[in-house]
N, CA, C and O atoms as CSV, one atom per row, in Angstrom:
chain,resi,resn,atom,element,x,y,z
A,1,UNK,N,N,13.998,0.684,4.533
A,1,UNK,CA,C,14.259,1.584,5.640
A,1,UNK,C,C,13.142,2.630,5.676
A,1,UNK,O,O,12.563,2.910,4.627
A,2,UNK,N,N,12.858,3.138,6.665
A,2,UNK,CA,C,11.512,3.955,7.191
A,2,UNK,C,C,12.501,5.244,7.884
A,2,UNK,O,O,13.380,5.173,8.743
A,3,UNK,N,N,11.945,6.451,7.112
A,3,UNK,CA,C,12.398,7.825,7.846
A,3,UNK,C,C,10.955,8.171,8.754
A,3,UNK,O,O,9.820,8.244,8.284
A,4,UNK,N,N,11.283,8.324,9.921
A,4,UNK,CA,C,10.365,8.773,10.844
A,4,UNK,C,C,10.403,10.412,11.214
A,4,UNK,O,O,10.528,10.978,12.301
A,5,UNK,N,N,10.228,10.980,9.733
A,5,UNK,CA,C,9.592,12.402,9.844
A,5,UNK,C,C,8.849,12.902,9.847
A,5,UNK,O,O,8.616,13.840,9.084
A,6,UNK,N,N,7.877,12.321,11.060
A,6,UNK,CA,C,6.409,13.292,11.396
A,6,UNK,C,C,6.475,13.227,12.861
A,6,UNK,O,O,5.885,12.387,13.539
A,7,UNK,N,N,7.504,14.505,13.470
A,7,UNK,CA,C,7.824,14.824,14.454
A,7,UNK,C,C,6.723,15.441,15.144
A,7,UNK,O,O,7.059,15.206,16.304
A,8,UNK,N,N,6.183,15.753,15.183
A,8,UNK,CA,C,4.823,16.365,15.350
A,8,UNK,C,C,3.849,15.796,16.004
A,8,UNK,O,O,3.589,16.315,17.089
A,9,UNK,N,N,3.147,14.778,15.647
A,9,UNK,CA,C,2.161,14.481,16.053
A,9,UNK,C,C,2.516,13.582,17.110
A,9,UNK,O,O,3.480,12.899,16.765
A,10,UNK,N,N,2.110,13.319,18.262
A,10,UNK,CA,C,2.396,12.483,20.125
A,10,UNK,C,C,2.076,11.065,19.163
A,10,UNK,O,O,1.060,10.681,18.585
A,11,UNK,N,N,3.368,10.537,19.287
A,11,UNK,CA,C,2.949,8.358,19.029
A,11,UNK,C,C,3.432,8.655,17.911
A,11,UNK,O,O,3.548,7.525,17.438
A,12,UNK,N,N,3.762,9.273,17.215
A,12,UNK,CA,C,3.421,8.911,15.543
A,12,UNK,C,C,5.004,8.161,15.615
A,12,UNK,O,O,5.278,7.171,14.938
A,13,UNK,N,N,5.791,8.700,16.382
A,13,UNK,CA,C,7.077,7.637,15.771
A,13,UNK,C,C,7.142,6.258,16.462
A,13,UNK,O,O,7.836,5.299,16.123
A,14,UNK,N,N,6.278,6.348,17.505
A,14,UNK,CA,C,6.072,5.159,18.408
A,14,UNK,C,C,5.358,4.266,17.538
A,14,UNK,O,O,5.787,3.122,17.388
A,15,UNK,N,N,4.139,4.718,16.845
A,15,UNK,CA,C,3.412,3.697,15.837
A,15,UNK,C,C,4.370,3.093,14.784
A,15,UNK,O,O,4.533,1.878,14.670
A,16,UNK,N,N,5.104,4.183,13.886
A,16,UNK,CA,C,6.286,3.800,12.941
A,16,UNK,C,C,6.838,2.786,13.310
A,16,UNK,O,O,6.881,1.825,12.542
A,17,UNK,N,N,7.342,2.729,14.430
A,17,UNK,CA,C,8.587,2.142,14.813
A,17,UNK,C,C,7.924,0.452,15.361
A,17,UNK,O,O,8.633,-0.549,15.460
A,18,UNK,N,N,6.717,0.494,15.598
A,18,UNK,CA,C,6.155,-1.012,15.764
A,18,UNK,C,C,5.433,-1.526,14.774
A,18,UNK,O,O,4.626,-2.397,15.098
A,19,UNK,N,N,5.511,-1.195,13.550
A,19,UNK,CA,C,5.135,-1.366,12.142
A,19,UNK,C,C,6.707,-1.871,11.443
A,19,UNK,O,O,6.732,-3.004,10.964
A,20,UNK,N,N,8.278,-0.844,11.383
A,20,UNK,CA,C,8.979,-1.423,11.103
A,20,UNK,C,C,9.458,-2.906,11.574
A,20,UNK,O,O,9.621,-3.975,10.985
A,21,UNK,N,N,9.654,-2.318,13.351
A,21,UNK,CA,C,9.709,-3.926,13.814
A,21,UNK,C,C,9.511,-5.339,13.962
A,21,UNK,O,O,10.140,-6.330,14.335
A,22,UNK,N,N,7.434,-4.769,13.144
A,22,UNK,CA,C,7.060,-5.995,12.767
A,22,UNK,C,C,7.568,-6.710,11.528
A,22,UNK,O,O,7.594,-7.928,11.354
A,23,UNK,N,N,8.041,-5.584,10.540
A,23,UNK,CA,C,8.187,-6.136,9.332
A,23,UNK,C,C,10.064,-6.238,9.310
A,23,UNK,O,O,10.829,-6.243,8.346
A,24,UNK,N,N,10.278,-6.293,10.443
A,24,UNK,CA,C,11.967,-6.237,10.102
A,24,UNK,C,C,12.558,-5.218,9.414
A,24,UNK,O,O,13.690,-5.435,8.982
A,25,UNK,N,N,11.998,-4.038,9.189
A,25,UNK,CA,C,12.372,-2.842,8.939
A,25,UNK,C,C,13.329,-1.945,9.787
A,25,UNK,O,O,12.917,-1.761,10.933
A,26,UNK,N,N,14.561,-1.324,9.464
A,26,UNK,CA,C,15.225,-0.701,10.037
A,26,UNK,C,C,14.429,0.946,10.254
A,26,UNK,O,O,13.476,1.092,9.488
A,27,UNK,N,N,14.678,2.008,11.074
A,27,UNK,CA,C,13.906,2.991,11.035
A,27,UNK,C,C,14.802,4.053,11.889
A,27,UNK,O,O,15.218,3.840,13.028
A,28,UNK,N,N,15.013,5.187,11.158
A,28,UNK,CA,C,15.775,6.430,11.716
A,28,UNK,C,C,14.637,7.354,11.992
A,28,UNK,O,O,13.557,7.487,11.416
A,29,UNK,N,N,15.025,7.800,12.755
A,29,UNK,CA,C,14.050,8.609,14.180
A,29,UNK,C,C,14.912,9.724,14.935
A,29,UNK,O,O,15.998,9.763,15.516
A,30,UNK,N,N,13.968,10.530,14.658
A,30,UNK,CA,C,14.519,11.612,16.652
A,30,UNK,C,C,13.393,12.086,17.352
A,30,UNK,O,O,12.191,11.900,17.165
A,31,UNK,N,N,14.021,12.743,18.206
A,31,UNK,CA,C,13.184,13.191,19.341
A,31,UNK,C,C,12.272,14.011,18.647
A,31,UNK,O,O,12.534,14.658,17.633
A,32,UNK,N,N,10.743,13.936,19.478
A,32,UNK,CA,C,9.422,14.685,19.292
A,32,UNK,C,C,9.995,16.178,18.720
A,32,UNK,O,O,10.962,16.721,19.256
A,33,UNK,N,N,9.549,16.549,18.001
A,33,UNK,CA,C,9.570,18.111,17.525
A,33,UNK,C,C,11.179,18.582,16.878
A,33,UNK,O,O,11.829,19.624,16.966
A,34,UNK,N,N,11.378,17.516,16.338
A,34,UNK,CA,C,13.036,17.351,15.848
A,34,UNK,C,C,12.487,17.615,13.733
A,34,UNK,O,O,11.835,16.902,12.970
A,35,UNK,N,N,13.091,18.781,13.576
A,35,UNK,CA,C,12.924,19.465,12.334
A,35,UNK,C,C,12.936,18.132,11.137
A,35,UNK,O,O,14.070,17.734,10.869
A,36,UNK,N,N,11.771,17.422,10.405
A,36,UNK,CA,C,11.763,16.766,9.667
A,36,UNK,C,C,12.500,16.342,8.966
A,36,UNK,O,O,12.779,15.154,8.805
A,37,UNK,N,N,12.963,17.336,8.395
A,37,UNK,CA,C,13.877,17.487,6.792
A,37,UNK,C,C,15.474,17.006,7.648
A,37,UNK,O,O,16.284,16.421,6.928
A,38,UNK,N,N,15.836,17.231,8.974
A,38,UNK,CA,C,16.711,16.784,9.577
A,38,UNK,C,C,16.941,15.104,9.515
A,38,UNK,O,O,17.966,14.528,9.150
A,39,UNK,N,N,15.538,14.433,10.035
A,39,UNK,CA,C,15.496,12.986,10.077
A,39,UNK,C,C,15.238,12.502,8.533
A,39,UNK,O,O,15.299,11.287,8.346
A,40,UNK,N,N,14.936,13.403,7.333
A,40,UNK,CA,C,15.162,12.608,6.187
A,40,UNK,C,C,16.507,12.697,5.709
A,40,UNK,O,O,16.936,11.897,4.878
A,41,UNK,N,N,17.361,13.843,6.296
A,41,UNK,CA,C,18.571,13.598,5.735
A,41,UNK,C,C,19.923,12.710,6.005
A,41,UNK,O,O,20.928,12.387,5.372
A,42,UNK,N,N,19.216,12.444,7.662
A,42,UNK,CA,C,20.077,11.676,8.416
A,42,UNK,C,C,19.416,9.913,7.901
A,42,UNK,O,O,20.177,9.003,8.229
A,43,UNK,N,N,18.207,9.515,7.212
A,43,UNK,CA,C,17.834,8.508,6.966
A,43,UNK,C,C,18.126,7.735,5.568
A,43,UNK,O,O,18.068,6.545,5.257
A,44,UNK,N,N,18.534,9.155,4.714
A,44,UNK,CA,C,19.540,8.946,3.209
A,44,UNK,C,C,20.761,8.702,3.584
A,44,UNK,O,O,21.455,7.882,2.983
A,45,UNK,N,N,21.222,9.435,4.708
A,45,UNK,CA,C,22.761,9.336,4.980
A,45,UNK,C,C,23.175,7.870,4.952
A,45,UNK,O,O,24.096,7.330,4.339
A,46,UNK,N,N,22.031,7.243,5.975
A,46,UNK,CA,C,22.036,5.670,6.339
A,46,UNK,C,C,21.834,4.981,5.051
A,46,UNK,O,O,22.633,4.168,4.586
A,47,UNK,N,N,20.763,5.330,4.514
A,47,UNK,CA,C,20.643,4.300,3.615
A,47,UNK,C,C,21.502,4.040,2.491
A,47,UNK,O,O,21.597,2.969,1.891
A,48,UNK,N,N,22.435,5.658,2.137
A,48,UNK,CA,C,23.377,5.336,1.210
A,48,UNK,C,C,24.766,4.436,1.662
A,48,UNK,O,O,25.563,3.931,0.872
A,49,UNK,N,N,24.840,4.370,3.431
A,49,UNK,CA,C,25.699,3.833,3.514
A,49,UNK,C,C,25.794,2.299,3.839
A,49,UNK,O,O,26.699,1.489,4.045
A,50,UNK,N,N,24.154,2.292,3.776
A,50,UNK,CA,C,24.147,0.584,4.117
A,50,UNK,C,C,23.561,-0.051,3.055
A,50,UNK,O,O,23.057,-1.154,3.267
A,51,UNK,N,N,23.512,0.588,1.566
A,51,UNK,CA,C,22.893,0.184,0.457
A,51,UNK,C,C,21.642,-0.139,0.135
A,51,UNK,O,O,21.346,-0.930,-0.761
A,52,UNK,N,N,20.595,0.660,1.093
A,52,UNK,CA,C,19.578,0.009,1.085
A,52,UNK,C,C,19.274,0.654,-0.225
A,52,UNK,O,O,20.024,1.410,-0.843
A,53,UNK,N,N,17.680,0.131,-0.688
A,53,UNK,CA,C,16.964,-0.396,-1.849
A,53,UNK,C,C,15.736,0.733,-2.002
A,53,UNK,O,O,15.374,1.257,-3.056
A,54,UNK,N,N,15.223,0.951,-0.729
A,54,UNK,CA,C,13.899,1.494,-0.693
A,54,UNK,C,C,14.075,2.340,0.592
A,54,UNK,O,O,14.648,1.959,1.612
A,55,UNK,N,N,13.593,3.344,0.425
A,55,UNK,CA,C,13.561,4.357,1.567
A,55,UNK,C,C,12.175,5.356,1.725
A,55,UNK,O,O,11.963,6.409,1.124
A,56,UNK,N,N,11.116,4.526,2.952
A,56,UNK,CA,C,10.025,5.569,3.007
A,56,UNK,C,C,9.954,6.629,3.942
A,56,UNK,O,O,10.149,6.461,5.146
A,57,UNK,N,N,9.718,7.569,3.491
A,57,UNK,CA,C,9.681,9.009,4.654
A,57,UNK,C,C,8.548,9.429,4.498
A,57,UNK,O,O,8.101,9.939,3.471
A,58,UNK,N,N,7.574,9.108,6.269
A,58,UNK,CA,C,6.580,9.379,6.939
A,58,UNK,C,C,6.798,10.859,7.641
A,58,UNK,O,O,7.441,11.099,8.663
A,59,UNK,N,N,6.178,11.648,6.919
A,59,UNK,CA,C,5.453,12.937,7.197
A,59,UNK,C,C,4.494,12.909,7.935
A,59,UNK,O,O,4.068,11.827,8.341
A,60,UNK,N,N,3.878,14.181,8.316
A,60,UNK,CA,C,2.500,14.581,9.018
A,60,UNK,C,C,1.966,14.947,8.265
A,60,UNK,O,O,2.269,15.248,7.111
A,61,UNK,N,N,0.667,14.996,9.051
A,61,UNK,CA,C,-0.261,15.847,7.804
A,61,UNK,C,C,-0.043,17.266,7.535
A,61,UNK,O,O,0.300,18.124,8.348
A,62,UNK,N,N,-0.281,17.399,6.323
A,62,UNK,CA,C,-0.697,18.478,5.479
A,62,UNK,C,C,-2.264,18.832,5.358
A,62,UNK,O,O,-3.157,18.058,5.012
A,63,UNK,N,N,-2.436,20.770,5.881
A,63,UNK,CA,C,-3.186,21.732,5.578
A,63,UNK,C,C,-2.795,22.479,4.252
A,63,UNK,O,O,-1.692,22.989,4.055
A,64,UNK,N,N,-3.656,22.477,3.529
A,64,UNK,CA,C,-3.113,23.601,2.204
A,64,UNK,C,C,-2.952,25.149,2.400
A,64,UNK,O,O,-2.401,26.019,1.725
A,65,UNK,N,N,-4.014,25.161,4.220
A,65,UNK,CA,C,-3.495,26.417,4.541
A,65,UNK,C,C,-3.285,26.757,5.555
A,65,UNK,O,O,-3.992,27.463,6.273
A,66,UNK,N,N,-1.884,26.128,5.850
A,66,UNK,CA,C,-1.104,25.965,7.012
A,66,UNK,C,C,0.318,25.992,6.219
A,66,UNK,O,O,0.948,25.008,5.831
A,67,UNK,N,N,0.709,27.531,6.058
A,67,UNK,CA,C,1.827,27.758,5.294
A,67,UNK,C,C,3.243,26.727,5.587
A,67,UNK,O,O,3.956,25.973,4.925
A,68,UNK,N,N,3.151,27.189,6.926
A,68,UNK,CA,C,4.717,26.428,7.617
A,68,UNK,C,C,4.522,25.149,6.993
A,68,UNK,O,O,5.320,24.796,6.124
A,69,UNK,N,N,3.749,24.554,7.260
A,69,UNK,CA,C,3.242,22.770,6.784
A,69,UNK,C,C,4.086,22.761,5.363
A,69,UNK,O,O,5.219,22.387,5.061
A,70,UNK,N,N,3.048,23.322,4.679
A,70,UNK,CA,C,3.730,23.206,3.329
A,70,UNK,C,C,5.172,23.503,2.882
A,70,UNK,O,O,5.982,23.041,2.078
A,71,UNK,N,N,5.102,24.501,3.794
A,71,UNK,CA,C,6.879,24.594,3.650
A,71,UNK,C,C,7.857,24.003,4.100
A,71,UNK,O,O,8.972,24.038,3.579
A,72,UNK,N,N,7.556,23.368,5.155
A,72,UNK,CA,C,8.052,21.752,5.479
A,72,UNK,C,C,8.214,21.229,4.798
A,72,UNK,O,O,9.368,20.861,4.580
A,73,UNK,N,N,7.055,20.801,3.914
A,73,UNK,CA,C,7.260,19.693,3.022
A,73,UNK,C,C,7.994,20.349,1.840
A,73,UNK,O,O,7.867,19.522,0.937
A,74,UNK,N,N,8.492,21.090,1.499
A,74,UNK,CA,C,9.444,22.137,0.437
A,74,UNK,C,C,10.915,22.023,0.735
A,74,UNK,O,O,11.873,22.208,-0.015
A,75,UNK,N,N,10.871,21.670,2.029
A,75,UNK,CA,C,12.390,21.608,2.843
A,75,UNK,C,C,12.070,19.917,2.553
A,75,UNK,O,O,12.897,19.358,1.833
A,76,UNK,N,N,11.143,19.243,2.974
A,76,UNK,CA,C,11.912,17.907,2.890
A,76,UNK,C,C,12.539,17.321,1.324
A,76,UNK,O,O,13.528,16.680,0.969
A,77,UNK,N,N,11.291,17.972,0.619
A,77,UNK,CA,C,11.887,17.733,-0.737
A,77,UNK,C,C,13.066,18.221,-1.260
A,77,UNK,O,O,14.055,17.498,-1.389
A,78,UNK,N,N,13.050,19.238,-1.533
A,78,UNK,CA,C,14.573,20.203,-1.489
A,78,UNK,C,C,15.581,19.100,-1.033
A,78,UNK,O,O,16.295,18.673,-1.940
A,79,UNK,N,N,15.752,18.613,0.086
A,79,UNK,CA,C,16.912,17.672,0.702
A,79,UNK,C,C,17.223,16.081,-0.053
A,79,UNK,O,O,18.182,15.363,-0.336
A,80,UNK,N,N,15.516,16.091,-0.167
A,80,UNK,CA,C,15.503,14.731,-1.157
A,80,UNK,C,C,16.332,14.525,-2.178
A,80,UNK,O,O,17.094,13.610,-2.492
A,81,UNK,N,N,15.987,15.721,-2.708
A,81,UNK,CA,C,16.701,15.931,-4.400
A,81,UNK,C,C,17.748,16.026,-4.441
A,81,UNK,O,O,18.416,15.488,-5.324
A,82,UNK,N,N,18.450,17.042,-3.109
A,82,UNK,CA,C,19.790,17.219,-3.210
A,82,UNK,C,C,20.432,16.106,-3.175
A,82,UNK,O,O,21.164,15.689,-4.072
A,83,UNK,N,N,20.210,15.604,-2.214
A,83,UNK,CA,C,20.921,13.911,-2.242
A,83,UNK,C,C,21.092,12.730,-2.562
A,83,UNK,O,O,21.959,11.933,-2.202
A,84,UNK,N,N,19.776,12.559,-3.633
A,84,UNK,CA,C,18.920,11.640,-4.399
A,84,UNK,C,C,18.992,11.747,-5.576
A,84,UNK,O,O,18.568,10.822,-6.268
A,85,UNK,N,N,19.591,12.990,-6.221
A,85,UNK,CA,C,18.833,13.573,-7.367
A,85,UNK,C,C,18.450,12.349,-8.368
A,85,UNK,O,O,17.342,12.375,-8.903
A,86,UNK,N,N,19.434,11.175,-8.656
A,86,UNK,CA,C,19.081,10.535,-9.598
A,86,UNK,C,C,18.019,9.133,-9.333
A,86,UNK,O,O,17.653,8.304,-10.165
A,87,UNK,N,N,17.772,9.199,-8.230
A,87,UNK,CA,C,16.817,8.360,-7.730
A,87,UNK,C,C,15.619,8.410,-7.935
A,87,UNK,O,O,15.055,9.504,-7.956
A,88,UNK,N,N,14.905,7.185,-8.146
A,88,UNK,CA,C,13.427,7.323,-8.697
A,88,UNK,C,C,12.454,7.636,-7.532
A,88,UNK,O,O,12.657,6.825,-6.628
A,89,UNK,N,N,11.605,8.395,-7.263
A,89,UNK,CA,C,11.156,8.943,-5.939
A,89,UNK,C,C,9.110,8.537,-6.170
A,89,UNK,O,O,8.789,8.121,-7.284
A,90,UNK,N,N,8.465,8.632,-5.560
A,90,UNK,CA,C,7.035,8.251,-5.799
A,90,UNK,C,C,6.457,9.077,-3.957
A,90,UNK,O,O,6.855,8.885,-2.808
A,91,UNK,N,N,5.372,9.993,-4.573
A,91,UNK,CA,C,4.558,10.822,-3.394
A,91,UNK,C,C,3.312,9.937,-2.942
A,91,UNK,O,O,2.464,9.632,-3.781
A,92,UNK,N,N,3.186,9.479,-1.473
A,92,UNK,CA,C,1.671,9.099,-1.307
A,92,UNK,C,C,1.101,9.499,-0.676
A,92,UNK,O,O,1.634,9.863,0.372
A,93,UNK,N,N,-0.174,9.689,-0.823
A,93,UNK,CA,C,-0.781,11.014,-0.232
A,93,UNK,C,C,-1.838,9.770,0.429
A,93,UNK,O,O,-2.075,8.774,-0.255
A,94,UNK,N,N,-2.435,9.932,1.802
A,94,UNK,CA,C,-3.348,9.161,2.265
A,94,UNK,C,C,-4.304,10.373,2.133
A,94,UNK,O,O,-4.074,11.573,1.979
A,95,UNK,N,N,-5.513,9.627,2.248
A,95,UNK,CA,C,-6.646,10.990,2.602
A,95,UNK,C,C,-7.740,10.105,3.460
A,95,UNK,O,O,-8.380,9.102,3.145
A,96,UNK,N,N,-7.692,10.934,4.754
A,96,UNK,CA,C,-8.627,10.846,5.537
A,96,UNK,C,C,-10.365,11.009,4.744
A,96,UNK,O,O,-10.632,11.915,3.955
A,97,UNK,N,N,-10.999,10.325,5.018
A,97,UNK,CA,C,-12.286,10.309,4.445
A,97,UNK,C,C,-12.738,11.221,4.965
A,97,UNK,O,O,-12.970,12.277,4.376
A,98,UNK,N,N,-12.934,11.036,6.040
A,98,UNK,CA,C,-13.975,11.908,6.959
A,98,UNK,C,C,-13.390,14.214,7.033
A,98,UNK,O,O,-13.912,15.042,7.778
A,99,UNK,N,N,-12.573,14.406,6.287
A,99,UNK,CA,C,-11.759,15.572,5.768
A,99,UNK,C,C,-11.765,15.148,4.167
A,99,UNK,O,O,-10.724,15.176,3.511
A,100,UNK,N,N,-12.669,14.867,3.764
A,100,UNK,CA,C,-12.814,15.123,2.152
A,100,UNK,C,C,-12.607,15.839,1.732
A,100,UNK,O,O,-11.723,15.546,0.928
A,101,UNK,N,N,-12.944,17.246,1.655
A,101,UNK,CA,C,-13.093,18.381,1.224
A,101,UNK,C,C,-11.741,18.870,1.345
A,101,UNK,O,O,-10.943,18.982,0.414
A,102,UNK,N,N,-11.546,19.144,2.519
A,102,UNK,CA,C,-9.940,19.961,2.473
A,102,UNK,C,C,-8.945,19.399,2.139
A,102,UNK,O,O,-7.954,20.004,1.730
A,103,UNK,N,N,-9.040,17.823,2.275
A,103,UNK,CA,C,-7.580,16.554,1.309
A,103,UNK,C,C,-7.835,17.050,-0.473
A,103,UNK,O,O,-6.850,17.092,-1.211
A,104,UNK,N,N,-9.214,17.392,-1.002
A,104,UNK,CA,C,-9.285,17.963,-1.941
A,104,UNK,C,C,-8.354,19.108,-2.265
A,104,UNK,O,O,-7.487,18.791,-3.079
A,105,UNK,N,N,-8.310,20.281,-1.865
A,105,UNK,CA,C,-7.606,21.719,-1.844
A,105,UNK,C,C,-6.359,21.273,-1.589
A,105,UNK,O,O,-5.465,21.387,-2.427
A,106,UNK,N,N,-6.136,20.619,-0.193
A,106,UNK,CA,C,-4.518,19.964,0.181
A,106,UNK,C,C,-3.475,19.344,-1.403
A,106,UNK,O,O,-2.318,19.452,-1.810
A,107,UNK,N,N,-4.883,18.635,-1.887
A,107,UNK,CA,C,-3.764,17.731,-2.524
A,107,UNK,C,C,-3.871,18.542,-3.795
A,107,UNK,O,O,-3.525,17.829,-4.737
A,108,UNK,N,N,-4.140,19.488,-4.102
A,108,UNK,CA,C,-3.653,20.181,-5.441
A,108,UNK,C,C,-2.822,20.825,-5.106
A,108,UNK,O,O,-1.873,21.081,-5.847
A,109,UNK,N,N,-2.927,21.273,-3.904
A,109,UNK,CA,C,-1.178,22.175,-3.315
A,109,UNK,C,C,-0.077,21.497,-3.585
A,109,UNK,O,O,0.775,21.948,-4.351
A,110,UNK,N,N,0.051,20.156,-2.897
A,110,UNK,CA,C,1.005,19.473,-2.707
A,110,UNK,C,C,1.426,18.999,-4.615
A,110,UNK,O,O,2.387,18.273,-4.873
């Protein structure tokens, strides 16, 4: 199952959502500018009730200094844990090449 929490960026759940489809992936979603940490909690809700196995939650990008950002991602985690706590969890960080430098600074924040 695929959490589609990168409300933010125009397409990004439109891309998600034709990536799950291809792969037969189920995928919880809301509307553009719908508080992240909302669609990861509503995407645990699902997955605890349909037993799924694996659950990825697609974020936006991260600035290391773009406070709110980061604190987003503080709220999504926070929710993770609460509901997960004993679940084995794994962070992946993509990094744009061409933003070397600041995925540098970013990813020691994170």
């Amino acid at each position: 199952m695929v959490a589609a929490a990168d409300t933010f960026r125009a397409a990004a759940v439109e891309q998600l959502e034709i990536w799950a489809n291809r792969v037969g992936c189920d995928i919880v979603k809301k509307e553009e500018g719908a508080d992240p940490a909302s669609v990861v909690y509503e995407a645990i809700k699902k997955a605890k009730e349909e037993s799924v196995d694996v659950l990825i939650c697609d974020t936006a990008g991260r600035l290391h200094n773009k406070k709110y950002l980061m604190d987003e991602l503080e709220k999504i985690q926070r929710v993770i844990e609460k509901e997960l706590p004993e679940s084995s969890k794994e962070a992946l960080l993509v990094i744009d090449r061409n933003n070397r430098t600041k995925c540098d600074r970013t990813s020691k924040s994170i």
